[in-house]
Structure formats: C-alpha cells, structure tokens
Steps between C-alpha positions, in 0.01 A plus 500: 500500500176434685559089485503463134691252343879686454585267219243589284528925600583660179821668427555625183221332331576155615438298886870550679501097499599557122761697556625304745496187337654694204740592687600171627422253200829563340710425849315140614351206367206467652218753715257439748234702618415546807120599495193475750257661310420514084665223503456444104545818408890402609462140345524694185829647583648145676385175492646457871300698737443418858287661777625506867392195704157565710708520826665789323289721320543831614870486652661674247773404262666270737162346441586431160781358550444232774259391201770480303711279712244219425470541135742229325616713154622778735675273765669372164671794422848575581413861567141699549527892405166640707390869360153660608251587231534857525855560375496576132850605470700233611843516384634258151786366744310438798583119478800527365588731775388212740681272351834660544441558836360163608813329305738701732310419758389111488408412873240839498194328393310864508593839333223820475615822313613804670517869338678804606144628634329172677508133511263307306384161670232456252766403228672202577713187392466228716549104528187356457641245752433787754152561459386253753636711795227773392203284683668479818642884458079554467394289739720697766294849431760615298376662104792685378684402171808734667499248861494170307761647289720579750397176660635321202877700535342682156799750314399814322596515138542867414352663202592863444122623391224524706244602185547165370307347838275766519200298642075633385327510822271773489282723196818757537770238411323422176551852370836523657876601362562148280 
C-alpha cells in the first residue's frame, strides 16, 4: 500500500485496526498494539502499545514479537493470541477455537490456524514463555513467522473459512469480495 500505515487504511469507513480490535475485544481481556509509527494515533485505541526494539526495527513481525518477550504484562499472561492489523474479519470463536485445541493439547506451547485453502502463520496462540527463542531465531538470519513456528513444534488449528482471514494488503483488497 505504498508504506502507509495498514492499521489506519480505511475499510468500510473505519482504519482495519478497528475492526480488528472489534473483532477481538469480546474474546480477551486485554490488547496490545504493536506500532512503530503514529504511535498515538493507536494510544487511543490501547493504552499498551510498544514499538520494536532499535536492534529490530525493520525485521518484520517476528520483530514485534522479540519486543514482546521483554515486556512484563505480556510475559504475565497465560496465553498471547497475535493477529496482524489487516484482518478485519476475524472469526467470534477464534479463541475459543484455541482454547479447545490447546486444552487437548497441553505440552504444544504454539498453535497457528490452518484453512482448507492456506495456512495462516500470522494468527497465532502462543506461550508467552516462548517468545524469548524469537531473538536467537533472528539473530541466526532467519525472519519467517512460518520457521520459528515450526521451530517451536507449532499445530495448525483448522478453521473451515478462508474469508474470515482474508488479509488487506494492497488498494484491490480494500474493494474486494467481504
């Protein structure tokens, strides 16, 4: 979108971080934004923002989270649900579908959702115990949400829609089929 600020992109008259947060305010407790630029224009939709670290501006998401790792309310939690900006549709039962799944499953300390079209790396449930292994996972070259997941024995959670994680990246996915 020609580097402008993806939270703040409108989508049906309102920034997608609205939506998202909309989405998600019903199914946790607490948000935090991520954010490295306009940073109080999100202080007025979260009182807990962070920016990445200097060392890792630039990285990418994982960037985000080895910030995270060192912030003391989100090592706190028992579980962190991590969703991109650009994903107004997220699912009512996306936690609750994370929840099922990680209380099947209690020594997986990772889970990302899966549809019948792609998996989606971006969305993820995680330990925030596990967070620390992200500056190391960096520091070796590596950037991708999809390695570290894998690194961290991560299990798909399978959602039967794909619309529902339909992700704004470009001018065309604003006016698309949602």
């Amino acid at each position: 979108m020609g580097g402008t600020d993806k939270g703040l992109v409108l989508w049906r008259d309102k920034p997608l971080i609205d939506h998202v947060i909309e989405a998600l305010r019903p199914q946790v407790e607490h948000i935090a934004i991520s954010a490295n630029r306009n940073l109080e224009e999100y202080a007025r939709r979260s009182a807990h923002i962070f920016a990445d670290s200097r060392q890792w501006q630039h990285l990418g998401p994982l960037a985000a989270l080895c910030t995270a790792a060192n912030d003391l309310q989100i090592a706190a939690a028992d579980w962190l649900l991590v969703v991109p900006c650009n994903m107004p549709a997220l699912p009512p039962d996306l936690v609750a579908k994370f929840e099922t799944v990680s209380k099947r499953t209690p020594l997986c300390n990772a889970f990302y959702v899966e549809t019948p079209v792609t998996p989606h790396y971006n969305v993820m449930y995680i330990r925030p115990q596990i967070l620390q292994s992200t500056v190391p996972y960096l520091y070796s070259g590596m950037k991708t949400l999809s390695g570290w997941l894998h690194q961290q024995r991560a299990r798909s959670v399978h959602f039967g829609s794909e619309h529902v994680f339909f992700s704004c990246n470009t001018q065309e996915d604003l006016r698309g089929p949602l």
